[in-house]
Steps between C-alpha positions, in 0.01 A plus 500: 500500500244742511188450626324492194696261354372223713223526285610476180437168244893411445566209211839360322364602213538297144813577346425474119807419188741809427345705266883631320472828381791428207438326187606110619394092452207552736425113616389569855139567533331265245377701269433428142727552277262556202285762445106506614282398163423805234168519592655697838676754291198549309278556814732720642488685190158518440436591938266807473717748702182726557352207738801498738360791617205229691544193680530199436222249470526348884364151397805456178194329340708532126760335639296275704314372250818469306650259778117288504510461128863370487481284822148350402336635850204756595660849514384489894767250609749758388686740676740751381780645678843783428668211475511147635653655828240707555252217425678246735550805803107537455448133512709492865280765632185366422546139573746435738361612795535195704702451862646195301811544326499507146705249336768560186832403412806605621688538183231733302399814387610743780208727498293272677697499847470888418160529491394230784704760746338794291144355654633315796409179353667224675709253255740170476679486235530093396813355379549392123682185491866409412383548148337852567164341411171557746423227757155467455436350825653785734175696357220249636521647842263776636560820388360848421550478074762363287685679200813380298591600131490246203729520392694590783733803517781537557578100392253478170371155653149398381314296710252228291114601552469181649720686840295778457165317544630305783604813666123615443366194599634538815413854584165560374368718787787790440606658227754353263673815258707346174726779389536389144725764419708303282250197350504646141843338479445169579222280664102474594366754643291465811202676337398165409409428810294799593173312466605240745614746777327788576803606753694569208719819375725477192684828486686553138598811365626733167846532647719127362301412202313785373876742478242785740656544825481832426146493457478330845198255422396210742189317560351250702247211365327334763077453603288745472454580906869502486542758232220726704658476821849628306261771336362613846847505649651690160208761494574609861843580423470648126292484296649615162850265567575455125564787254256474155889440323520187646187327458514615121836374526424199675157435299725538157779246600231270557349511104846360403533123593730394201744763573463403862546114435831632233677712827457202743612203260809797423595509891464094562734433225789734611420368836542165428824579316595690783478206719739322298738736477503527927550189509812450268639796738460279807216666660251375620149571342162425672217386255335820486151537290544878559636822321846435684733247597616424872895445461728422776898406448694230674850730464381818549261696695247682414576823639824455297284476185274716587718798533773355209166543286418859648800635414466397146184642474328183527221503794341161571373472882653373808358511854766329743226337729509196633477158305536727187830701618723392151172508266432783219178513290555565171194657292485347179597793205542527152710237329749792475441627860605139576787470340648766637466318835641145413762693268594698840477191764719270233773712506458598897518154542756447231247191361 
């Protein structure tokens, strides 16, 4: 090594979903299957090119104000982020500053070991039960902040708001981040509790439900000192973090509730289905309130299906790590999208 090295800030960094460069039954990264609402291709359309020649506005307030009007909160508990990663990586750095470990579960979202070694934030990662659902009780003990999504990722699990309050009730002098990534598809969200805990983050983002990952759109709701302490921290990185196509973007998406409330009741459906159909396969399919199912097999592993699947051009996503080594997650496509799936594992499996 040389000596320089010593120095350097080295991470495992996040290894995101295969991103296939050939046209296939893409299932691995939860995105929507439908596209964003027409109000998006109309504000892309109408995006005067002359202005891209200045920057952005630095406070978003369009798109802000967009986010207060639909949530039913003061444009100043809103934060807005290039996408729900970069809202929840801000949200590490600004609040979790404690010698106390910060608590999460151990099957999650795998950013968040990434970015507690990022900042050389100490962590435990808690247990989910037999049943991969949170033990509210391993989260009462001292700590330096709390986060867990809701629902969870990768299992879909939603935890009642009743968990979520007890968790809160229990930890109100840290702060306590709900990544709500995936709440459009089933459940409360833990906004309603905002004006009971002034602790709290909800993270949700344009990614799942809104069809814009592209866009890369996240925010954070939370009090208003909350939001300005995220501001401060944001503003002495960047200031101009999101380009003037996305907040138009965002801001149009957001004029569209019916079409939004039509793409959602679309997905639950043909997830629902898709539940049935897993388990008349034999798998077996966790109750997931999510964009994607959580499958395991008792005959087959899932590194079997996994690449059996690849090699039809057929990507769902598979980790291998332990106490999910034989499950797959299976984003939830078109009806046709799948089809093509169960047509594929029914013969694979000769069912």
């Amino acid at each position: 090594m040389k000596a320089f090295e010593k120095n350097i800030r080295k991470v495992q960094p996040y290894v995101p979903g295969e991103q296939p460069r050939r046209p296939v039954v893409k299932l691995n990264t939860n995105e929507n299957p439908y596209p964003p609402a027409p109000g998006v291709k109309k504000a892309l359309q109408e995006l005067d090119t002359d202005r891209q020649r200045l920057y952005p506005d630095p406070d978003c307030r369009e798109l802000v104000r967009h986010l207060a009007d639909w949530y039913g909160v003061g444009e100043d508990q809103v934060f807005v982020g290039v996408g729900s990663d970069d809202v929840l990586s801000m949200c590490f750095l600004t609040f979790f500053n404690s010698e106390k470990p910060i608590f999460f579960p151990d099957v999650t979202y795998s950013f968040y070991k990434v970015w507690a070694d990022l900042y050389r934030i100490p962590y435990e990662c808690k247990p989910l039960d037999e049943d991969f659902r949170l033990v509210k009780e391993d989260y009462y003990g001292e700590n330096g902040g709390i986060i867990f999504p809701n629902p969870n990722a990768p299992t879909g699990i939603y935890e009642e708001l009743e968990t979520v309050e007890e968790i809160l009730n229990h930890n109100r002098d840290v702060i306590v981040i709900v990544d709500e990534a995936y709440i459009d598809f089933g459940g409360r969200s833990a906004l309603e509790l905002l004006d009971r805990y002034d602790n709290l983050i909800v993270t949700q983002t344009f990614s799942k439900a809104r069809s814009m990952a592209g866009m890369r759109i996240g925010y954070a709701i939370a009090s208003p000192a909350l939001i300005k302490y995220l501001l401060d921290a944001k503003f002495s990185f960047n200031s101009y973090t999101m380009n003037q196509a996305s907040i138009a973007c965002g801001s149009a998406a957001l004029e569209d509730r019916k079409y939004f409330e039509e793409n959602l009741r679309k997905i639950i459906r043909t997830r629902e289905r898709a539940k049935e159909e897993f388990a008349r396969l034999g798998f077996c399919c966790l109750d997931s309130k999510a964009n994607f199912l959580f499958v395991t097999h008792p005959e087959y592993s899932g590194e079997e299906l996994f690449q059996a699947l690849k090699e039809e051009g057929i990507y769902v996503r598979f980790w291998g790590s332990p106490r999910i080594e034989d499950y797959l997650r299976v984003t939830i496509g078109t009806e046709e999208e799948m089809e093509i799936l169960f047509e594929f594992l029914r013969n694979y499996m000769k069912k």
